[in-house]
C-alpha positions in Angstrom: 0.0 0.0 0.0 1.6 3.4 -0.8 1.9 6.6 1.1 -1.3 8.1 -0.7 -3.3 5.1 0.0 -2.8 5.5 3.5 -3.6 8.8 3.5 -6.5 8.8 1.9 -8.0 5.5 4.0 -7.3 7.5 7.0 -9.0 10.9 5.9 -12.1 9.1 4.9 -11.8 6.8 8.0 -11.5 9.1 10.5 -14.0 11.6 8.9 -16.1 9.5 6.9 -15.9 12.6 4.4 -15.0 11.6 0.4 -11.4 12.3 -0.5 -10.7 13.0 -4.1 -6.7 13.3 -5.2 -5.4 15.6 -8.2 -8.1 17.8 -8.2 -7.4 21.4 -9.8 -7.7 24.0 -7.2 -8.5 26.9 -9.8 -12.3 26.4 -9.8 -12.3 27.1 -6.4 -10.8 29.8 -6.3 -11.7 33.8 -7.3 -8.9 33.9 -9.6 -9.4 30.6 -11.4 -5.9 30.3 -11.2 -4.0 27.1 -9.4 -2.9 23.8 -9.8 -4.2 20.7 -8.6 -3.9 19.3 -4.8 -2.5 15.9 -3.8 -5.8 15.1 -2.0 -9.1 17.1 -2.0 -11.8 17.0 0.7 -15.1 19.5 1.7 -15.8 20.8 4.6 -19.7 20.8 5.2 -19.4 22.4 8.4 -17.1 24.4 11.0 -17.2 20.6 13.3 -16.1 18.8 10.4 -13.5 21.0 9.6 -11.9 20.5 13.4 -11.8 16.6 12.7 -10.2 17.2 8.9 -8.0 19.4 10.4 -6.6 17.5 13.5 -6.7 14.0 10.7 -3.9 15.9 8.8 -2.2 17.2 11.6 -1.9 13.6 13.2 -0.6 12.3 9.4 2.2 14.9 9.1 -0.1 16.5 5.9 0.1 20.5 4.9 -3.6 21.6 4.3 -4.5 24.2 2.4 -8.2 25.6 3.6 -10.4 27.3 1.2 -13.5 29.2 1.7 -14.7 31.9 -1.3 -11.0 31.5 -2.5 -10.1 35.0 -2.9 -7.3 36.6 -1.2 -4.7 33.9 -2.6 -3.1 32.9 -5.2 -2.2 29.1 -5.9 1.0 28.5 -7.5 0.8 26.5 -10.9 1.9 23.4 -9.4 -0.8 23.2 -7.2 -0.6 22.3 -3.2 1.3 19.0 -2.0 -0.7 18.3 0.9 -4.7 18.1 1.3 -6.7 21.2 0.0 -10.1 21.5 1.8 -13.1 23.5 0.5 -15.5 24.4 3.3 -18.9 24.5 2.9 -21.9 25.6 5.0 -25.2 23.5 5.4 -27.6 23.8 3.1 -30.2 25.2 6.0 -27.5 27.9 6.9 -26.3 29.0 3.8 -25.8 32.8 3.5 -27.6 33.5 6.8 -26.1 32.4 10.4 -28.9 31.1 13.8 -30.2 34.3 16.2 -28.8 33.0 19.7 -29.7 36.1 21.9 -31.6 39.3 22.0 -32.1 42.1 24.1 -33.3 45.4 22.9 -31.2 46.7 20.9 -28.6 44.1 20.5 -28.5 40.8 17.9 -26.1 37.7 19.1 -26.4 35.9 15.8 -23.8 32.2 15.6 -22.1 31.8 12.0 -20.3 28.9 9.9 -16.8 29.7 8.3 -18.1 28.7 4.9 -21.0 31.2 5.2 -21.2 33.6 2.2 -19.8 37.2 3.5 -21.9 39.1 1.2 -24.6 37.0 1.6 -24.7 37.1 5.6 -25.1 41.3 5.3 -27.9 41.3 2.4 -29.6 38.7 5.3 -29.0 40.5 8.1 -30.2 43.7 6.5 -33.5 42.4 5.5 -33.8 41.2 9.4 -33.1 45.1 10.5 -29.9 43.9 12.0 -26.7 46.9 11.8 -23.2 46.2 11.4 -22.4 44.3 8.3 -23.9 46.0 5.7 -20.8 47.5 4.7 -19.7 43.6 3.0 -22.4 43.6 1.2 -19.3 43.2 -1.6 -16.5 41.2 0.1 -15.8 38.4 -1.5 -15.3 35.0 0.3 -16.3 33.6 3.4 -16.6 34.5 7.2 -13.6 32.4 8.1 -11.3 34.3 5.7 -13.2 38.1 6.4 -12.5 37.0 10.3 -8.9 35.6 10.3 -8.4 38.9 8.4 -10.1 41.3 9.6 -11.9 42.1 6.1 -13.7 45.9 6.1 -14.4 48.5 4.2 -16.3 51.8 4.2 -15.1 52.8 7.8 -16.4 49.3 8.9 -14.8 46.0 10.3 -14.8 42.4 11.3 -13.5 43.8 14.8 -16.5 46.3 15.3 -18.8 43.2 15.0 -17.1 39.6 16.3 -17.8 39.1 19.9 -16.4 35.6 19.9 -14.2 33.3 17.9 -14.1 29.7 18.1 -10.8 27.9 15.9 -8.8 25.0 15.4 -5.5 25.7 16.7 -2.5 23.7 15.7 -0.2 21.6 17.8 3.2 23.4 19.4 6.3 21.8 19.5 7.8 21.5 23.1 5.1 23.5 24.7 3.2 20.6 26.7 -0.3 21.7 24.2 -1.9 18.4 23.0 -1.5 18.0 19.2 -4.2 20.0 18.7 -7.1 21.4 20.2 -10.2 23.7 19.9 -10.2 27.2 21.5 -13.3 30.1 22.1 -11.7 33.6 22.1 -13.2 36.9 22.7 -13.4 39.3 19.7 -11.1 41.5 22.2 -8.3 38.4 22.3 -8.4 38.1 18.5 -5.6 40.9 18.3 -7.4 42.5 15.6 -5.5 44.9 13.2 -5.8 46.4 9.7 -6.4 43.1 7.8 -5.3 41.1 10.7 -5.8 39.0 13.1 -4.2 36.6 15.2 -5.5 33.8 13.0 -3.7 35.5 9.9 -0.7 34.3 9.1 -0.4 30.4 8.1 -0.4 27.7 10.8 -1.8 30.3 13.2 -5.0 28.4 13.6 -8.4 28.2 11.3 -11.8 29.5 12.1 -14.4 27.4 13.0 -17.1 29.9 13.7 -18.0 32.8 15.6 -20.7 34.8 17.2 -21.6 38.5 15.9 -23.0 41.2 18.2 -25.4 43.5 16.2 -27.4 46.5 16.5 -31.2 47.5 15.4 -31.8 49.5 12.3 -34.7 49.8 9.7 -34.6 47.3 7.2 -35.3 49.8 4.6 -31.9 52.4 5.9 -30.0 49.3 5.4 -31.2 47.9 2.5 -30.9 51.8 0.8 -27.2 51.6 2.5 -26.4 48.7 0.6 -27.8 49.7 -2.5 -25.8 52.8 -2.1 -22.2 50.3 -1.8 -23.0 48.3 -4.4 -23.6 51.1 -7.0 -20.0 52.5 -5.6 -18.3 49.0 -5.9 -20.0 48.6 -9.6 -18.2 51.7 -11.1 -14.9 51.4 -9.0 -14.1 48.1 -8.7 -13.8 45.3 -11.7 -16.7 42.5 -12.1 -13.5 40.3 -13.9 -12.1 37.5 -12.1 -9.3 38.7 -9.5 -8.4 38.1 -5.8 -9.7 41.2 -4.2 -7.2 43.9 -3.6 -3.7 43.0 -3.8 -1.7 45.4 -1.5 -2.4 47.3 2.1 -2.6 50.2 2.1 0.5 52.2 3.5 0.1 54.3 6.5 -2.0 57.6 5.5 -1.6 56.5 1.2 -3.8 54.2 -0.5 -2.0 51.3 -2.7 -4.5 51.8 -6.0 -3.6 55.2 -5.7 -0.1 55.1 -6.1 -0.3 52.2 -8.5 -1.9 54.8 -10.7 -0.2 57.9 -9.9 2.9 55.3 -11.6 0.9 55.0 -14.7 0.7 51.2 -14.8 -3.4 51.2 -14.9 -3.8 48.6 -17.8 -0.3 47.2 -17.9 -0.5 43.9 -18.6 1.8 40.4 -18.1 0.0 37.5 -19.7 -3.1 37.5 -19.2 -3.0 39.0 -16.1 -3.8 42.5 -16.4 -3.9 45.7 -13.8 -7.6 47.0 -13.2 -8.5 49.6 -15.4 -11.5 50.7 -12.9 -8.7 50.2 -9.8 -5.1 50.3 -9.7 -4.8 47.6 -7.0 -6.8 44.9 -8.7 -5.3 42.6 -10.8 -7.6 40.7 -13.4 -6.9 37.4 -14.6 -8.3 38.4 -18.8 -8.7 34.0 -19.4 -5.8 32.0 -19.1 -3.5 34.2 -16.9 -1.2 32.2 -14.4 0.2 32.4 -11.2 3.6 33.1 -13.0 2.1 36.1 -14.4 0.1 37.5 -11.3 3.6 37.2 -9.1 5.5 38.7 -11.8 3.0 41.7 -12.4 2.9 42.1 -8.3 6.5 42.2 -8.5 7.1 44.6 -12.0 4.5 47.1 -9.2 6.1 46.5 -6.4 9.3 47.7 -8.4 7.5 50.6 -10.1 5.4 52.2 -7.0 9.5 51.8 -4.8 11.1 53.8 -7.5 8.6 56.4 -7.9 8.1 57.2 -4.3 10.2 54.9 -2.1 7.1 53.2 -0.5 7.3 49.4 -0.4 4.0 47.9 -1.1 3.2 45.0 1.4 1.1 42.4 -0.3 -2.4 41.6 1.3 -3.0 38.6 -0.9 -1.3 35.5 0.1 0.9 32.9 -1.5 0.5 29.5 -1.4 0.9 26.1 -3.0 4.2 24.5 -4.3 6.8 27.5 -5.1 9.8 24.9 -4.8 11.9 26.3 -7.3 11.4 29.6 -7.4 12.5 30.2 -3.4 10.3 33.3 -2.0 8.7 34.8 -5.5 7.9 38.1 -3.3 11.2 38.2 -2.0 10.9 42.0 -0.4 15.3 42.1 -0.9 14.7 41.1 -4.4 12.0 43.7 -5.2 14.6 46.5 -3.6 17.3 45.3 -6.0 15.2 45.1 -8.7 13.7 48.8 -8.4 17.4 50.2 -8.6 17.7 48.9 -11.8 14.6 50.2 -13.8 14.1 52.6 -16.0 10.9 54.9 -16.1 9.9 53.6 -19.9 6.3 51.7 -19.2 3.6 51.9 -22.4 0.4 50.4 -21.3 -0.5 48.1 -23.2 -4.1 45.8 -23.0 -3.4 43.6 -26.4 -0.3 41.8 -26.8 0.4 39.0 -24.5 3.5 40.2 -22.2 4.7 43.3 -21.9 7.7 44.3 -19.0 6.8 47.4 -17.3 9.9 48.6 -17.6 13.4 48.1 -19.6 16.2 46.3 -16.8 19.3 47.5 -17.9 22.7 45.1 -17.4 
């Protein structure tokens, strides 16, 4: 019996979940961009999660965890280890369980894999305040949680009164191999985009419980409305990852992006927004080659210009064995010193460098 056999009898035995292997990763993705996984399993629900979770742990298996897909890019190769797409039941999908109420304020309980967007359209139509500012994220709770996903002067932070996640095993710490923790939204460590469930192997959401307020269903609904006619004419419809970089302190990343001229510029098929400078749209058969080397041709462009360094907001992941770190920040510094300030946009042909290296 080989390695993969074993795997795979023990993720279906332990989890009585079906476990598919080689299965692209693109379709699940926001990008449509990624190679395939070594095994591939769903998630119905945050408890099943926990036990797919602590299965791989226990086998020594990376896992790569998906909910809407957007905020990463998959490398080419795909992911050597078990990908898993959660889901949400089909009784919850897009709308979490009331657990409390008192006057003015809402305790609703949520799945990871519920629908971001489609929990504030629900929770507006219920009269409930304080998500309808996501009426356009893109993804899932889990990931809009773990980082700290907001827009229009409103957050994950403002909302989450408690988090419950998988955390992993530590090393020499005395922990059990894994376990399952509750946190208050105040012990999340919530920052811009952040969280303490952020960065990889930090720990995965399970679910969470959001305090709300009382508002008309109708001011809501109009709010709504009102964000989704902004996003429509300022944000692109194509296929992308959300936004690419943070923005620097007191800047904002699309801004300089276009203040550099690169609107439009193109590698591949992977093109900048021409509605928003820190969107990058895959046109139909970009790959993750040409989305790391148009961050990177960006990063390079935006350093030069104004000596900002653009920190990424998407992440990385998947099998990038031989190219070493593709967003190496030292190789982006080197890189910017040796650019020239020649970049055409260009929207036709099929690669174009946004700028002439010299030497």
């Amino acid at each position: 019996m080989t390695r993969s056999d074993v795997i795979r009898f023990a993720l279906h035995g332990e989890t009585g979940l079906p476990v598919d292997t080689g299965v692209p990763i693109a379709p699940y993705t926001t990008l449509k961009i990624g190679g395939p996984a070594d095994f591939f399993m769903k998630a119905p629900n945050g408890e099943s999660l926990g036990r797919l979770l602590t299965t791989a742990e226990n086998l020594a298996l990376p896992v790569l965890v998906l909910g809407g897909g957007s905020n990463v890019v998959v490398s080419d190769r795909g992911f050597r280890g078990l990908a898993i797409k959660v889901e949400t039941p089909t009784n919850l999908r897009n709308r979490g369980t009331v657990i409390y109420e008192d006057g003015q304020e809402v305790l609703i309980e949520v799945e990871p894999g519920c629908q971001t967007a489609g929990i504030a359209r629900w929770t507006a139509h219920l009269g409930l305040s304080g998500l309808d500012w996501a009426c356009g994220i893109p993804g899932t709770l889990g990931g809009a949680i773990a980082g700290n996903a907001g827009a229009y002067d409103g957050d994950m932070k403002a909302v989450v009164r408690a988090v419950t996640f998988w955390s992993p095993g530590r090393a020499g710490t005395g922990l059990p191999a894994s376990r399952v923790c509750t946190v208050s939204g105040s012990e999340m460590a919530f920052g811009y985009r952040s969280s303490r469930l952020k960065s990889p192997g930090s720990g995965v959401v399970l679910g969470a419980e959001l305090r709300l307020g009382r508002t008309s269903p109708a001011e809501l609904l109009q709010r709504i409305d009102r964000f989704e006619a902004s996003r429509r004419t300022r944000q692109p419809t194509e296929r992308s990852c959300g936004s690419v970089f943070r923005n620097p302190p007191g800047k904002f990343a699309g801004q300089l992006i276009e203040q550099a001229g690169l609107k439009g510029h193109r590698i591949g098929d992977a093109q900048i927004s021409l509605l928003h400078g820190n969107y990058i749209v895959n046109r139909g058969t970009a790959t993750a080659r040409d989305i790391i080397s148009l961050i990177k041709a960006v990063r390079e462009r935006v350093l030069l210009d104004t000596d900002i360094f653009l920190e990424t907001e998407v992440m990385l992941t998947g099998d990038w064995s031989t190219d070493g770190d593709p967003l190496d920040p030292d190789d982006t510094r080197e890189a910017a010193s040796r650019v020239t300030l020649k970049a055409t946009p260009v929207t036709d042909a099929v690669r174009s460098p946004l700028g002439e290296r010299n030497g």
